[in-house]
C-alpha positions in Angstrom: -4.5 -5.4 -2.4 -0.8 -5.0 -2.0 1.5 -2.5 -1.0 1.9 -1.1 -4.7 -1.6 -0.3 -5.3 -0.8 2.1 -1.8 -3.2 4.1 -0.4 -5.1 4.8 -3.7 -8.3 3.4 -3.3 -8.3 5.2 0.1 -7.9 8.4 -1.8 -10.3 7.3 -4.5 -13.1 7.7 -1.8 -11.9 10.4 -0.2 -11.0 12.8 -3.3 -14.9 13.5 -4.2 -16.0 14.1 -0.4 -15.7 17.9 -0.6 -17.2 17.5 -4.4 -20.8 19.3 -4.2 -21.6 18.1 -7.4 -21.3 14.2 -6.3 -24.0 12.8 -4.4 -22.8 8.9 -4.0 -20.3 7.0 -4.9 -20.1 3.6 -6.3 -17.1 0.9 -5.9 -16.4 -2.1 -8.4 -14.1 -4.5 -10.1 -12.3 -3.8 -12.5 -12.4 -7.3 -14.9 -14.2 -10.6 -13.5 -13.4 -10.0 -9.7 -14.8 -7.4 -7.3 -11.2 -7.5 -5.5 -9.2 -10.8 -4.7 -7.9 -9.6 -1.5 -4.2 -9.3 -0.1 -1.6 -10.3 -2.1 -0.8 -13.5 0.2 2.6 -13.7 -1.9 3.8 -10.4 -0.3 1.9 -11.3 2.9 4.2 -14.0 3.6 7.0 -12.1 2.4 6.9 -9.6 4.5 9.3 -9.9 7.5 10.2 -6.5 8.1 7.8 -5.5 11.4 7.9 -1.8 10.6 6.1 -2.9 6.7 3.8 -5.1 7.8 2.7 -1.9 10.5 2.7 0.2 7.9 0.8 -2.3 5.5 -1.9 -2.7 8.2 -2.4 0.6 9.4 -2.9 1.4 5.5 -5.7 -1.6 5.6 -7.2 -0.1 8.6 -7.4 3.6 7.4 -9.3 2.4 4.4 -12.1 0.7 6.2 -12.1 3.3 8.9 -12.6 5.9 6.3 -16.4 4.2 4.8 -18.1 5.6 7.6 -16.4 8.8 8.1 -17.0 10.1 4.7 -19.9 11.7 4.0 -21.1 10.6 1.0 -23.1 7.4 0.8 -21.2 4.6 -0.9 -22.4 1.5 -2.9 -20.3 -1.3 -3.4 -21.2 -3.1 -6.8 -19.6 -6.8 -6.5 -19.4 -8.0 -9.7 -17.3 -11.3 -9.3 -15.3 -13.2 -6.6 -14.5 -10.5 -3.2 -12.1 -12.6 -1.1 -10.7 -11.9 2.1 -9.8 -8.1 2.1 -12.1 -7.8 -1.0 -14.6 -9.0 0.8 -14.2 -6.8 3.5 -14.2 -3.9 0.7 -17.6 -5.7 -0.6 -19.4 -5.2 2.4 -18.0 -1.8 4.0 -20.0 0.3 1.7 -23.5 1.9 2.9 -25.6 -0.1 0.5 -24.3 -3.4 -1.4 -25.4 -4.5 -4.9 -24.0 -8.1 -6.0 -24.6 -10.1 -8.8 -25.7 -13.0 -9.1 -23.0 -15.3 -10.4 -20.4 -13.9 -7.7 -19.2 -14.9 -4.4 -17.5 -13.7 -1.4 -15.4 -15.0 1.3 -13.3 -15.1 4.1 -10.4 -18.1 2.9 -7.8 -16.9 5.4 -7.5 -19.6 7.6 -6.8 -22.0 4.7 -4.0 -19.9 3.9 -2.8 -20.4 7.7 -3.6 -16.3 8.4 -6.5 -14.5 9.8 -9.1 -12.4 8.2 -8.0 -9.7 10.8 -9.4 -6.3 10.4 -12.2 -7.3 8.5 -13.3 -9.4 11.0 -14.5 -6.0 13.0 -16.8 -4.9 10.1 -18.4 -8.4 9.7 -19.3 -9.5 13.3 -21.2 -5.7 13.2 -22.7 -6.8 9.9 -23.9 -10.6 10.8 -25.0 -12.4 13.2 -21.8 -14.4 15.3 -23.0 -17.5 14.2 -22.7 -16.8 10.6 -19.8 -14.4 11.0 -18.0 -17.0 12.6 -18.4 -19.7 10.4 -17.5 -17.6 7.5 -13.7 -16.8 9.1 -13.4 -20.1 10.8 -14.0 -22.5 7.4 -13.2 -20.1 5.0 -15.9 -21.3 2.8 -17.4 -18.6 0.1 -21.0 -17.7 -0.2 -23.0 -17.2 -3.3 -25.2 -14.2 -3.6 -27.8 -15.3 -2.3 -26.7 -16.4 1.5 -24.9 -13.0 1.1 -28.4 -11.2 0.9 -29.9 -14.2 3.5 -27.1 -12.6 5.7 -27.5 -8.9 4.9 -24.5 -7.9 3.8 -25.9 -7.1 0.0 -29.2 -5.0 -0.3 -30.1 -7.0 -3.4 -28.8 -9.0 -6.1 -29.1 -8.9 -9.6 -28.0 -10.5 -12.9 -24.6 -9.7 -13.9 -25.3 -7.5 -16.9 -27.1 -5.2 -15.4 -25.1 -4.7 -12.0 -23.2 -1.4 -12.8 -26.7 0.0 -14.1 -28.5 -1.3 -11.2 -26.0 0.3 -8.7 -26.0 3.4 -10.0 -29.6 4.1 -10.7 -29.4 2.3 -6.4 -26.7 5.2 -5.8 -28.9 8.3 -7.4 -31.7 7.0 -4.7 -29.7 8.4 -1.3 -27.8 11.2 -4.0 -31.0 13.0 -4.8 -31.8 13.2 -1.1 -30.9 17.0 0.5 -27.1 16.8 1.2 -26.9 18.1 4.4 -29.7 15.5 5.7 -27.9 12.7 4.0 -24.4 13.3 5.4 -26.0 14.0 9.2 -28.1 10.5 8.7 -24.5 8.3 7.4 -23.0 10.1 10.4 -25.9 9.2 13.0 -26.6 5.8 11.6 -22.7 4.9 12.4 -22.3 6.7 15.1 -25.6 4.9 16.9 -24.6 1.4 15.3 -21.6 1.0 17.9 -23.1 3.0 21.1 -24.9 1.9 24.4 -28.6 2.3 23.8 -28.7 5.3 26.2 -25.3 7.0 24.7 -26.3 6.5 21.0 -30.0 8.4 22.0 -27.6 11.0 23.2 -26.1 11.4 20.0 -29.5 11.1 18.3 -30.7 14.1 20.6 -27.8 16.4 19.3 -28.6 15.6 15.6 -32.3 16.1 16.4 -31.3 19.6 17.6 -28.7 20.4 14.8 -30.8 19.3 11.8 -33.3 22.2 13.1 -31.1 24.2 11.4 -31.0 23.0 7.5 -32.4 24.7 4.9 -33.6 22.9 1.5 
């Protein structure tokens, strides 16, 4: 994840949002590795303030814009997701991860901080474990990762891409309008006050009254 690759794997997940024909979307590796992380070469290069506000805000966009679209998304981690890889792994709806890979958050080794993917993790584990995972910097096989439930299942690296598809076609054959109302609820609810997100709930409630299959 460096500056070059830009903003294309934020428009990579937006581009098929408006795309009736798409039901779900599924993210992978290209190669061995799910996704690295930041290019900590650049990331240390990097003195100009203005970059670095532009780099982050790019960073920030992309993980803001896994809830807001309305497609489901299923991340399919095929090898090593480190640092901002890992937060890619585990911003998508549903996870698949296979077996022989591992994910982690090894900023502090590098004498940085896993930053803005710290905000998706402590809302995905418990503090304890998200803690320990940015404090030590130690990487997790797939099976603490689906202890901690940041992966739905895991299964053996041959058949990962076939698993996570035929996992994606599950929420893709569901009636669009419901799916897309239920992504938007379950996010919306996920960071509300109990009483504010059964507000939210209420206006759904009233709203989906109106779909048609």
């Amino acid at each position: 994840l460096n500056a070059g690759l830009g903003g294309g794997p934020l428009a990579a997940l937006q581009a098929p949002d408006n795309d009736d024909s798409i039901g779900a979307l599924v993210l992978t590796g290209a190669g061995p590795g799910f996704c690295a992380g930041a290019d900590l070469e650049e990331f240390r290069q990097t003195t100009d303030p203005a970059a670095g506000e532009k780099r982050a805000e790019l960073t920030m966009q992309l993980h803001l814009a896994f809830p807001k679209l309305s497609k489901p998304i299923v991340t399919a981690i095929n090898g090593a997701a480190m640092g901002g890889g890992a937060g890619l792994a585990i911003a998508g709806d549903l996870a698949v991860m296979a077996e022989g890979a591992k994910l982690g958050y090894p900023e502090t080794r590098h004498g940085i901080v896993a930053a803005i993917v710290m905000a998706n993790l402590v809302r995905q584990v418990g503090r304890k474990a998200a803690f320990e995972l940015v404090a030590l910097g130690e990487p997790i096989d797939s099976a603490r990762a689906l202890q901690l439930g940041v992966v739905n299942k895991v299964v053996p690296a041959d058949r990962l891409l076939a698993e996570a598809l035929q996992f994606a076609g599950k929420p893709a054959a569901v009636h669009r309008p419901a799916m897309a109302e239920t992504k938007r609820l379950f996010h919306q609810v996920a960071d509300l006050p109990f009483e504010a997100a059964l507000d939210r709930a209420r206006e759904t409630n009233v709203r989906m009254r109106r779909f048609k299959k």
